[in-house]
C-alpha atoms as an extended CHARMM CRD file, in Angstrom:
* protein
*
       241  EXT
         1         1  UNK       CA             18.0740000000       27.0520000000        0.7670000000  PROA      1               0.0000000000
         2         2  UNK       CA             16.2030000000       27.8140000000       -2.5740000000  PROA      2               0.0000000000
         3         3  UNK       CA             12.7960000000       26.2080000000       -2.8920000000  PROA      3               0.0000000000
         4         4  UNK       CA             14.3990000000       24.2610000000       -6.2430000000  PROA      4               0.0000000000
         5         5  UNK       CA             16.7840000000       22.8520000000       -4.1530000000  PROA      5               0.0000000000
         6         6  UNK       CA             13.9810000000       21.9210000000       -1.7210000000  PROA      6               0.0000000000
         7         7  UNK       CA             11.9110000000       20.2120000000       -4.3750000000  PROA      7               0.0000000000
         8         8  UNK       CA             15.5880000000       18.7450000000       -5.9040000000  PROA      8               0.0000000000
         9         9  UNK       CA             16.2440000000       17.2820000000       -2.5120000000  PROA      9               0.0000000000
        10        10  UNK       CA             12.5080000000       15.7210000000       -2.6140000000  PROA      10              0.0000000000
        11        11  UNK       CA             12.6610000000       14.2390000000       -5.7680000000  PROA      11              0.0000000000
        12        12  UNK       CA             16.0990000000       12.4990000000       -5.3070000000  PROA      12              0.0000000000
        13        13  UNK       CA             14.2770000000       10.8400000000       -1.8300000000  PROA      13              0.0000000000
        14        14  UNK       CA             10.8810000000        9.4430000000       -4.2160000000  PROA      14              0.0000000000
        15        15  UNK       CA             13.1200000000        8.7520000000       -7.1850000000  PROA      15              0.0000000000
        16        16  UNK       CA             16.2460000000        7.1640000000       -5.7040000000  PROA      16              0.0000000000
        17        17  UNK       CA             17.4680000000        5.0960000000       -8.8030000000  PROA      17              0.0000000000
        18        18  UNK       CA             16.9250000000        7.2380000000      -11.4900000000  PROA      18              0.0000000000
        19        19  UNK       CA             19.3810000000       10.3880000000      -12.3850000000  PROA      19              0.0000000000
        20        20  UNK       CA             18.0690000000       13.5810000000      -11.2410000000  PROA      20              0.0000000000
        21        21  UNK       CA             20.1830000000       16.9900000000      -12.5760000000  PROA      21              0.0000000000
        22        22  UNK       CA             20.2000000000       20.2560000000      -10.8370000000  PROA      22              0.0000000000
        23        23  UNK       CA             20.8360000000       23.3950000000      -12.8480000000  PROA      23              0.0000000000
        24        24  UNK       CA             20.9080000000       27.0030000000      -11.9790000000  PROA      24              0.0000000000
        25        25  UNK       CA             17.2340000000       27.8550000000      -13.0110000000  PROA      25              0.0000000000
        26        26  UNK       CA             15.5070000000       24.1820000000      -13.2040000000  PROA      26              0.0000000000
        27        27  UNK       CA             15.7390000000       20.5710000000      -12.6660000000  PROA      27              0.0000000000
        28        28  UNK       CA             16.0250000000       18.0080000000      -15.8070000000  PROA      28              0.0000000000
        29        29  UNK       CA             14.3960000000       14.1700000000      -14.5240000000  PROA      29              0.0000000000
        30        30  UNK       CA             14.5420000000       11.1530000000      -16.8140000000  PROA      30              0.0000000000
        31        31  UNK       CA             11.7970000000        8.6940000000      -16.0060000000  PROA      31              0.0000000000
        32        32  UNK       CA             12.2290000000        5.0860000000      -17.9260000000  PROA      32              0.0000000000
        33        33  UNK       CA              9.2530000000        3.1050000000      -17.8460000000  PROA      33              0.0000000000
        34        34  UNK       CA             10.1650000000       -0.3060000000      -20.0670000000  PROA      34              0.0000000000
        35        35  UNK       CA             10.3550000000        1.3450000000      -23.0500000000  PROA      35              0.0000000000
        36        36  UNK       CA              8.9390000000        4.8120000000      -22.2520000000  PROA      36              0.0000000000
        37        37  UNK       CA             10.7260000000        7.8050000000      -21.2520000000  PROA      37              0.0000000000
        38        38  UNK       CA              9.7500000000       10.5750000000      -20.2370000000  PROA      38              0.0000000000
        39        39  UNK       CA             11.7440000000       13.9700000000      -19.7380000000  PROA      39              0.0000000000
        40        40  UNK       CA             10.6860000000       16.2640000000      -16.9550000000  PROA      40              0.0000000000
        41        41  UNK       CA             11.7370000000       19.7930000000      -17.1880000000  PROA      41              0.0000000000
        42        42  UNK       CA             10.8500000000       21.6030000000      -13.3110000000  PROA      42              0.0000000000
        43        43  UNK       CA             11.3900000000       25.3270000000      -13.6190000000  PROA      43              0.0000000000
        44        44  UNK       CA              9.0310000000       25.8640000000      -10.1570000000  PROA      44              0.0000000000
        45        45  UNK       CA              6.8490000000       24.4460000000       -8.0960000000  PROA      45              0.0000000000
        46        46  UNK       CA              3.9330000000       25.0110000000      -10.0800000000  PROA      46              0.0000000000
        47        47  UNK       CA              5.4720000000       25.0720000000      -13.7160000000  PROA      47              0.0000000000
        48        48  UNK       CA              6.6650000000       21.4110000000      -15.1830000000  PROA      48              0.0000000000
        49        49  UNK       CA              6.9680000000       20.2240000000      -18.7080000000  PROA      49              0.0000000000
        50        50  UNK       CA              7.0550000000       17.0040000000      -19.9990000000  PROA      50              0.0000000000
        51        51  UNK       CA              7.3490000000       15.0580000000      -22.8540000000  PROA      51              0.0000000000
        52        52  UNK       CA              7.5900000000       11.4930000000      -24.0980000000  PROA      52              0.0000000000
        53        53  UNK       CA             10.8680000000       10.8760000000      -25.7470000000  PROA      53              0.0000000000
        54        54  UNK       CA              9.1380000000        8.1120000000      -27.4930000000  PROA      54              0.0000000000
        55        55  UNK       CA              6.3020000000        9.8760000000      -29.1140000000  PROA      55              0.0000000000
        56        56  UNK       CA              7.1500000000       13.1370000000      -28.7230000000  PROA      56              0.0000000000
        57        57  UNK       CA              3.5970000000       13.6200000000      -26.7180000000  PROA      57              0.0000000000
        58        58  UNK       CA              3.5940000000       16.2220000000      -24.4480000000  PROA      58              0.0000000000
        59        59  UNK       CA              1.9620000000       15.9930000000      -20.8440000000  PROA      59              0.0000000000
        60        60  UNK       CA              2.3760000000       19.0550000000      -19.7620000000  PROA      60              0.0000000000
        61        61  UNK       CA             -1.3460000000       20.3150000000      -19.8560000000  PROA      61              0.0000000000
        62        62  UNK       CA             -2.3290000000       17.3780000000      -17.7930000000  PROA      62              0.0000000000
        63        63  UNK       CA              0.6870000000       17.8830000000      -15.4040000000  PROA      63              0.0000000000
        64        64  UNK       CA             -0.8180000000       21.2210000000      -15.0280000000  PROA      64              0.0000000000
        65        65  UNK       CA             -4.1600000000       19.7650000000      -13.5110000000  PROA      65              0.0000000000
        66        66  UNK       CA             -2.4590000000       17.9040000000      -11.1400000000  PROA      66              0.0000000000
        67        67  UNK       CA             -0.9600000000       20.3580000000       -9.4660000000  PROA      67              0.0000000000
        68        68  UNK       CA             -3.9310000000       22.5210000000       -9.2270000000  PROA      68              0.0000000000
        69        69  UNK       CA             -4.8880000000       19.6710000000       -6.7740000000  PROA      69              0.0000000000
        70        70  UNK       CA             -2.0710000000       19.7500000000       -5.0540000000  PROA      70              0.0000000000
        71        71  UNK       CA             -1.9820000000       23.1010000000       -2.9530000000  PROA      71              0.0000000000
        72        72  UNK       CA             -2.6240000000       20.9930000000        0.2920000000  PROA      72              0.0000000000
        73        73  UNK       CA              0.9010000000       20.5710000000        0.1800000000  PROA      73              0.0000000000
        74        74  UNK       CA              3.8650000000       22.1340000000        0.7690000000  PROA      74              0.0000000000
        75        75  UNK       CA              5.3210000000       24.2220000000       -2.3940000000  PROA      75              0.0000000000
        76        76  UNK       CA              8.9240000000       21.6600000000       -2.7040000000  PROA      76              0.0000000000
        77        77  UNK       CA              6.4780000000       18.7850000000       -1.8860000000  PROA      77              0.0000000000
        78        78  UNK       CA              4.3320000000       19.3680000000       -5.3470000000  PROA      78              0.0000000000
        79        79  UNK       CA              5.9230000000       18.5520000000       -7.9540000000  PROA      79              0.0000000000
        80        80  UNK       CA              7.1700000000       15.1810000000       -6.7480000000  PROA      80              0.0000000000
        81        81  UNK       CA              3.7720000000       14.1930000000       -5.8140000000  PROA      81              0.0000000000
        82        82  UNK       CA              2.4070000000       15.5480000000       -9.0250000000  PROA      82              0.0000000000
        83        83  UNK       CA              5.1640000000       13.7120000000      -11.6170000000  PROA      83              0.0000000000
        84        84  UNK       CA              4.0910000000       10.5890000000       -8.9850000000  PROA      84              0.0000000000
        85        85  UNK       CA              0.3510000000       10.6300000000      -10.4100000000  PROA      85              0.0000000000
        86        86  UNK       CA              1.0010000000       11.0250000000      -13.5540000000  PROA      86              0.0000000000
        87        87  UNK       CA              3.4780000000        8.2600000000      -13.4780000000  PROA      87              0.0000000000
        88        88  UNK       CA              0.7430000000        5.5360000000      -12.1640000000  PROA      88              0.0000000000
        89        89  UNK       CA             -1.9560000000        7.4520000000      -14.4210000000  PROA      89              0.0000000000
        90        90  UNK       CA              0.0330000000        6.5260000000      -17.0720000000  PROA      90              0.0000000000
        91        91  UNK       CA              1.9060000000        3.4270000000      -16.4790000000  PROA      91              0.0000000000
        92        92  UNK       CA              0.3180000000        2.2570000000      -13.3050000000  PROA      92              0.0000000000
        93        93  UNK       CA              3.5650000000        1.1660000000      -11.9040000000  PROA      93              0.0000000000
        94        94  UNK       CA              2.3850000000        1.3590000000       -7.9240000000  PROA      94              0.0000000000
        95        95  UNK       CA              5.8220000000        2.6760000000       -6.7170000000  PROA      95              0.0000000000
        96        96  UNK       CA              7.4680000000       -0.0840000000       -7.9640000000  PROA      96              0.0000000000
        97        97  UNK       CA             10.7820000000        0.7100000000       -9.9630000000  PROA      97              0.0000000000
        98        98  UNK       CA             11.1190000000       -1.7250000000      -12.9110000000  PROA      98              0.0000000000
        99        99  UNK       CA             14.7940000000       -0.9860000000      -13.3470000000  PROA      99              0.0000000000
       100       100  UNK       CA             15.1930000000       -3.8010000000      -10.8630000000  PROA      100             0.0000000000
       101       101  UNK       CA             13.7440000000       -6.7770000000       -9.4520000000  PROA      101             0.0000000000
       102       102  UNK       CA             13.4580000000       -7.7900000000       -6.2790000000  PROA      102             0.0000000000
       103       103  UNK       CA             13.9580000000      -10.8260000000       -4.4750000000  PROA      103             0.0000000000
       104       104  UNK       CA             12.4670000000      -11.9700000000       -1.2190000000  PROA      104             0.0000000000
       105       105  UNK       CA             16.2710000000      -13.8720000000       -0.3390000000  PROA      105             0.0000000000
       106       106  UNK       CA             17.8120000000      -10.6260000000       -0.7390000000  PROA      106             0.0000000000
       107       107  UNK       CA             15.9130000000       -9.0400000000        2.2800000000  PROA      107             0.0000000000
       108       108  UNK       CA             16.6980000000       -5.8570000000        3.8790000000  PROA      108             0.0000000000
       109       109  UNK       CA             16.0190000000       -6.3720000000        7.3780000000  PROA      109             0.0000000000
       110       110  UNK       CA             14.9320000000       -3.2490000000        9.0100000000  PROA      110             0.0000000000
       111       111  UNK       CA             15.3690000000       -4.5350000000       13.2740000000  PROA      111             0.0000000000
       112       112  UNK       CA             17.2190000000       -1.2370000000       13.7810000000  PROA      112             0.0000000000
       113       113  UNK       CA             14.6240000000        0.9420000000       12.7410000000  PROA      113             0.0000000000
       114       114  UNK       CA             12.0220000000       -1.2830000000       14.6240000000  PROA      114             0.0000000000
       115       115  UNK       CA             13.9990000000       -0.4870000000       17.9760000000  PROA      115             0.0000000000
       116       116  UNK       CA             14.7070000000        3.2170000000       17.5840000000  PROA      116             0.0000000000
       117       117  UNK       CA             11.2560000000        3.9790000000       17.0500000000  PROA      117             0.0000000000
       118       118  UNK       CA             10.1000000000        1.6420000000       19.9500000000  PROA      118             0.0000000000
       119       119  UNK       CA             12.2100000000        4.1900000000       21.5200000000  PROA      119             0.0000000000
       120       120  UNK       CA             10.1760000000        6.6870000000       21.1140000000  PROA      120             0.0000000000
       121       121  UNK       CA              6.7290000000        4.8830000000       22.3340000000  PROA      121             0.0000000000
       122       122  UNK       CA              5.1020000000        6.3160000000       25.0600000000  PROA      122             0.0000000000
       123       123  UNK       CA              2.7950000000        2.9650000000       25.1680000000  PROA      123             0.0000000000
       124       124  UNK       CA              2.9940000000        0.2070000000       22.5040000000  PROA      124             0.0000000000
       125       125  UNK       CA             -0.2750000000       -1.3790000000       23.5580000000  PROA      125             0.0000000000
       126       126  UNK       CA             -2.3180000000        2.2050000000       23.3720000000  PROA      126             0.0000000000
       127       127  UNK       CA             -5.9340000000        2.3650000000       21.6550000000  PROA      127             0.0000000000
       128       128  UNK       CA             -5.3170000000        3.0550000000       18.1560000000  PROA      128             0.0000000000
       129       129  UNK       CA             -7.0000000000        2.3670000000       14.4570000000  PROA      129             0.0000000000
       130       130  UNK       CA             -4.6670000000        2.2540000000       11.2060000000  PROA      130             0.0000000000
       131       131  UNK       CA             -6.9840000000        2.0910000000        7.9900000000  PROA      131             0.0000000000
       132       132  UNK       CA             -5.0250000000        1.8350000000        4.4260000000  PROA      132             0.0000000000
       133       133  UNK       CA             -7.1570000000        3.2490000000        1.1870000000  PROA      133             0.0000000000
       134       134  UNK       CA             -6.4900000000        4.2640000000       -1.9960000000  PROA      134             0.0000000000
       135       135  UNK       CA             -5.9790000000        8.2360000000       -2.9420000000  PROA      135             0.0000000000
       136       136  UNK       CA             -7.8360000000        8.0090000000       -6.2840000000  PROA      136             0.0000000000
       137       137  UNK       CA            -10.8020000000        6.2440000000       -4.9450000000  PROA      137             0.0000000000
       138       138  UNK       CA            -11.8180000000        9.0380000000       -2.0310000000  PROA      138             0.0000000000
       139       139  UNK       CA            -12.2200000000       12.7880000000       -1.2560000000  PROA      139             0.0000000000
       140       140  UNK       CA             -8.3190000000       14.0990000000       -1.0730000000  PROA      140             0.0000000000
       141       141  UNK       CA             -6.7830000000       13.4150000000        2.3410000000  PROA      141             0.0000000000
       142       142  UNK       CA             -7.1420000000       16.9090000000        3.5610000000  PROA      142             0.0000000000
       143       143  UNK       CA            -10.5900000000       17.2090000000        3.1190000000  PROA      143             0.0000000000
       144       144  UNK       CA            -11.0410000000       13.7140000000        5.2130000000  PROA      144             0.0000000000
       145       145  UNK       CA             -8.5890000000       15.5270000000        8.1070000000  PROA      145             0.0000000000
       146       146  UNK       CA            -11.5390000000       18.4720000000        7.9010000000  PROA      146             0.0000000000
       147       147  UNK       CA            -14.4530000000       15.8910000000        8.0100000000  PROA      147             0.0000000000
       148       148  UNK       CA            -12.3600000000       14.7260000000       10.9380000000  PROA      148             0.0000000000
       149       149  UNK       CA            -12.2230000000       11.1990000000        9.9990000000  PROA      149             0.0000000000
       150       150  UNK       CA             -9.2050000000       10.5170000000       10.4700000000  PROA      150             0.0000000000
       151       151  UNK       CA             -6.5030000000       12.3930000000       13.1310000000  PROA      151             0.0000000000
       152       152  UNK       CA             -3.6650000000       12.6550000000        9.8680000000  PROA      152             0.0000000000
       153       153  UNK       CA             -3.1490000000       11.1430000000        6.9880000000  PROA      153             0.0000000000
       154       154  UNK       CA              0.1640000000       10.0420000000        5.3120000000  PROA      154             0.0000000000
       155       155  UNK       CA              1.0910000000        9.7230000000        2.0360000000  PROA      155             0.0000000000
       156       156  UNK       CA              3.2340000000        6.1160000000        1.5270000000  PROA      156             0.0000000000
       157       157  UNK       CA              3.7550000000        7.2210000000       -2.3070000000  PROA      157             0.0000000000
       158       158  UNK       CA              6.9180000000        8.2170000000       -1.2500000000  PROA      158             0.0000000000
       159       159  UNK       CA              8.2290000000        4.8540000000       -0.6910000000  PROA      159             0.0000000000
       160       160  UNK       CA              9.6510000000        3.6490000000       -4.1920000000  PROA      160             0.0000000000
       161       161  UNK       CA             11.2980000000        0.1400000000       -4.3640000000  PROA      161             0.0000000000
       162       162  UNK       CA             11.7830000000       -2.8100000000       -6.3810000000  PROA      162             0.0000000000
       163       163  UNK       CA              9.6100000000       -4.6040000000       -8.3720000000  PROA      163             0.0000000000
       164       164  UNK       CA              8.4970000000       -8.2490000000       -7.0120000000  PROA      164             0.0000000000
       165       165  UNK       CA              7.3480000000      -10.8000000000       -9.7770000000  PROA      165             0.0000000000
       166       166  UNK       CA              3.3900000000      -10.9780000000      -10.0830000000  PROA      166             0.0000000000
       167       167  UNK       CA              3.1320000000       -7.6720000000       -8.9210000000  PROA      167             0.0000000000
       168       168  UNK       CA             -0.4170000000       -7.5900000000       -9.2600000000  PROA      168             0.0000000000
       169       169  UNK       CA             -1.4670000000      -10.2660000000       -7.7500000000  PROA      169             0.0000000000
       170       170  UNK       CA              0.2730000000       -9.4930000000       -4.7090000000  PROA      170             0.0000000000
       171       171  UNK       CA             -1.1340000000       -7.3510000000       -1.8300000000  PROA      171             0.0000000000
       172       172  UNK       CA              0.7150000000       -5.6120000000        0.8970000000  PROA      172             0.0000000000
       173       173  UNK       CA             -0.4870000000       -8.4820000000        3.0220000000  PROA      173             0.0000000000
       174       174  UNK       CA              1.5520000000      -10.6670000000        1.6070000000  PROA      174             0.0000000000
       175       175  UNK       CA              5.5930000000      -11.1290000000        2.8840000000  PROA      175             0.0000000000
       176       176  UNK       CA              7.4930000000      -10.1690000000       -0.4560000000  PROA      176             0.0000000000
       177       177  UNK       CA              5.4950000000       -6.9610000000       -0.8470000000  PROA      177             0.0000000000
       178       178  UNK       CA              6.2690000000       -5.9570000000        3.1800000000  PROA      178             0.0000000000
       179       179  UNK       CA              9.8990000000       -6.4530000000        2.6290000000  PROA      179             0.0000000000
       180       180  UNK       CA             10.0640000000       -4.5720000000       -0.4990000000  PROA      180             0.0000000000
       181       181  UNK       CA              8.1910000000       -1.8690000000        1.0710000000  PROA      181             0.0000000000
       182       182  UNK       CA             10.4930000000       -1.8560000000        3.9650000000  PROA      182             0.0000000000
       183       183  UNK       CA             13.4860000000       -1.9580000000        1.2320000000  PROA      183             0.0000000000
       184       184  UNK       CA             12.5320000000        1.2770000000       -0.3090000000  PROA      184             0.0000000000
       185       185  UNK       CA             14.0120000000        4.4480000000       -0.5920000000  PROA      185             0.0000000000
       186       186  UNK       CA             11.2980000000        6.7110000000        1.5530000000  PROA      186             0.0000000000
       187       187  UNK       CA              9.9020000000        4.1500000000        4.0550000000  PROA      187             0.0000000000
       188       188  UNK       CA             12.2370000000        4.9310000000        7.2030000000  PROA      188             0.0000000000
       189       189  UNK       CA             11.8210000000        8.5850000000        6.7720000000  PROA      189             0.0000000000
       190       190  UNK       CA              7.4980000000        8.1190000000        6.6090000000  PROA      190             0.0000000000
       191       191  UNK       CA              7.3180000000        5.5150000000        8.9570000000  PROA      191             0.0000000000
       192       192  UNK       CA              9.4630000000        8.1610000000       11.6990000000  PROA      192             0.0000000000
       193       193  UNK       CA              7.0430000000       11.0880000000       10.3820000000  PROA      193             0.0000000000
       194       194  UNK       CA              3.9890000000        8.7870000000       11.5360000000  PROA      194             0.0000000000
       195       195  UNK       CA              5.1070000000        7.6990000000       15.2530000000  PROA      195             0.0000000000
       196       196  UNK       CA              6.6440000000       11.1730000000       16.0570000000  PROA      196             0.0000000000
       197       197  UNK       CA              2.9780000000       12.3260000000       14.6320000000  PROA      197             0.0000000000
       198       198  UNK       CA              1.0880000000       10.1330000000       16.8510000000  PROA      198             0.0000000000
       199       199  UNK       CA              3.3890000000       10.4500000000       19.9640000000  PROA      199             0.0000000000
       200       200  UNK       CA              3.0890000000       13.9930000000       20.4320000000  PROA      200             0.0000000000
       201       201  UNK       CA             -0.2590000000       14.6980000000       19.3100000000  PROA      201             0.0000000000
       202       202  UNK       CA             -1.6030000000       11.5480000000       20.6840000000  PROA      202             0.0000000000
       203       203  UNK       CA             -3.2380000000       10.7420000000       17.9420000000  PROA      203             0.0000000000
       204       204  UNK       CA             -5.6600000000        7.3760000000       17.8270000000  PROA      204             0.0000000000
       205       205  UNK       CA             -7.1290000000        7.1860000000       14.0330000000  PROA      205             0.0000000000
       206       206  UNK       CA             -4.4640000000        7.5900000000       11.3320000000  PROA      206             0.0000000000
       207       207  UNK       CA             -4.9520000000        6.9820000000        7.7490000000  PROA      207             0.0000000000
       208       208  UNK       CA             -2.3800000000        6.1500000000        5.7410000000  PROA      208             0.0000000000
       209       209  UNK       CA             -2.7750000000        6.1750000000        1.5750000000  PROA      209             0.0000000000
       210       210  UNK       CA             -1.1040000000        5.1740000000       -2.2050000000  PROA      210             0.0000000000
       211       211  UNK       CA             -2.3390000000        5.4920000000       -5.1660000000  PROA      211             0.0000000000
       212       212  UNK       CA             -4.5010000000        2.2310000000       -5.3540000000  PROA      212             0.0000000000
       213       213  UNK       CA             -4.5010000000        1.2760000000       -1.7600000000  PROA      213             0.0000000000
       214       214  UNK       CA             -3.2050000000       -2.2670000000       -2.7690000000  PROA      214             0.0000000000
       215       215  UNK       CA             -0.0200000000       -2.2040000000       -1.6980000000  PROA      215             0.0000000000
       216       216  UNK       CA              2.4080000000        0.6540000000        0.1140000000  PROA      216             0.0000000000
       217       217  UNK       CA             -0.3130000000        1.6550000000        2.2010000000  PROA      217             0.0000000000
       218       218  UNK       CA             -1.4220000000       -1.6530000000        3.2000000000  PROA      218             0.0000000000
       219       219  UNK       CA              2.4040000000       -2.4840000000        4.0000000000  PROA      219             0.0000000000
       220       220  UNK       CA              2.7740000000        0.0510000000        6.4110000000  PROA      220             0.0000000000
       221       221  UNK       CA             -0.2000000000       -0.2480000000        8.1340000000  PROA      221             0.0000000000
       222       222  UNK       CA              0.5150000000       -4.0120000000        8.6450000000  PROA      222             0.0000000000
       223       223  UNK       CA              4.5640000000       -3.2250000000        9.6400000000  PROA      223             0.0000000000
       224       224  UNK       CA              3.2460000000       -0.9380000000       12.1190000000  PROA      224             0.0000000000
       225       225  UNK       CA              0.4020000000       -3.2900000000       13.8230000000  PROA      225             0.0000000000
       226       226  UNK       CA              3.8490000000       -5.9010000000       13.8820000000  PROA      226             0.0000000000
       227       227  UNK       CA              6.6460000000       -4.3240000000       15.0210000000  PROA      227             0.0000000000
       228       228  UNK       CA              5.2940000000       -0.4180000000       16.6980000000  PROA      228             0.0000000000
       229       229  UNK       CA              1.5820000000       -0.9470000000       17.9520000000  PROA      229             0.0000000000
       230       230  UNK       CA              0.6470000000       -4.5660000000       18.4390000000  PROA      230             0.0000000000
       231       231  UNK       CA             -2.5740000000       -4.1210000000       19.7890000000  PROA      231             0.0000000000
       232       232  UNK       CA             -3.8790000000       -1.7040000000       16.7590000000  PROA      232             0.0000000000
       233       233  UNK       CA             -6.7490000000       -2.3320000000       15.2530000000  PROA      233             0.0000000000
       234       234  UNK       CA             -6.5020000000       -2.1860000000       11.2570000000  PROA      234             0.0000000000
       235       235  UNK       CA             -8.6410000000       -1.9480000000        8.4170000000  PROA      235             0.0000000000
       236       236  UNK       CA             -8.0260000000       -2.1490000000        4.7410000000  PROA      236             0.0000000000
       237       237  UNK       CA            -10.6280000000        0.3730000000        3.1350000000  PROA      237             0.0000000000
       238       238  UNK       CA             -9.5200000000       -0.6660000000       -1.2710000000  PROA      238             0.0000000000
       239       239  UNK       CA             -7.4830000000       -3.8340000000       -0.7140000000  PROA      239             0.0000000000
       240       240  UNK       CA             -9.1360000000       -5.7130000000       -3.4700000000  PROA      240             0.0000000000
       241       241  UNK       CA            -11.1900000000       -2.7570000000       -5.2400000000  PROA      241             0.0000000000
């Protein structure tokens, strides 16, 4: 498999409601924002353009400094991350897709995911810390693996779903937020990648990060403490920063 196809494959997972089109030597992306738009052009990992329909602006240059902070990652993982931050640099949309709205009555409930990965616990009442923060707002989460900080860090920017009403003055504390976290395109395949993680490495402090660290990250860490590792001991680092 080409690594276009990879990073096809990864945008279609972050960006599940919005048209993504694969041609032979690059990837076209419409992002709608209200009434922004903004046309990606992905010709390789490290070589984006993209312009504002609207104004004509281009971002390009500053897409280009966002993936030079990016080579943490794998090469198909990049460019998804990077269109991610300049998404919520721009519009500050907190992976929440404002093509829809969500409402709490119209619930996805996630009880079979819950038991399969009980499945795979070695001990649900083991010693273990979960802290949520924001990726902005500290040293990139590689550098706090090397300061040894944290075990692994996970990125819930992945996780796109609907948009609740009052988004911002909602936390992932809060109900609405949980189940619209749980609703979203990304969250089964993250929250799998963090309990295989921890079950065979054994890990016991795990960090788990969005953009602002207000809302996807604190979701997970509270589904987790709920329904995986009741007895975890949590900590929300940029709740209400």
């Amino acid at each position: 498999m080409s690594l276009l196809q990879l990073i096809y494959d990864d945008l279609k997972l972050k960006f599940i409601n919005y048209e993504i089109n694969f041609y032979e030597t690059f990837i076209w992306f419409k992002y709608t924002f209200e009434k922004n738009i903004i046309i990606f052009e992905i010709y390789a990992f490290n070589s984006i353009d993209a312009t504002c329909e609207n104004t004509l602006e281009s971002y390009t240059d500053e897409l280009f400094d966002i993936l030079n902070t990016l080579d943490y990652l794998d090469q198909y993982e990049i460019p998804t991350n990077a269109i991610d931050i300049l998404i919520s640099n721009k519009f500050d949309s907190s992976g929440f897709d404002d093509t829809q709205e969500f409402e709490l009555d119209n619930k996805i409930k996630k009880d079979y995911l819950y038991k399969e990965l009980l499945l795979k616990i070695k001990d649900p009442l083991k010693d273990i810390e979960f802290f949520s923060f924001g990726e902005t707002k500290h040293p990139k989460p590689h550098i706090l693996e090397q300061q040894k900080l944290y075990d692994k860090t996970f990125d819930a920017r992945y996780i796109n779903s609907a948009k609740p009403k009052g988004l911002r003055d909602l936390r992932g504390t809060d109900e609405i937020i949980q189940k619209c976290i749980e609703s979203g395109s990304g969250f089964d395949f993250i929250m799998n990648c963090i309990i295989n993680y921890i079950e065979i490495n054994n890990s016991r402090i795990i960090g788990i990060y969005c953009r602002s660290g207000h809302h996807r990250s604190v979701a997970v860490v509270e589904l987790l403490k709920k329904h995986i590792y009741v007895n975890a001991k949590i900590k929300h680092l940029d709740i209400n920063k």
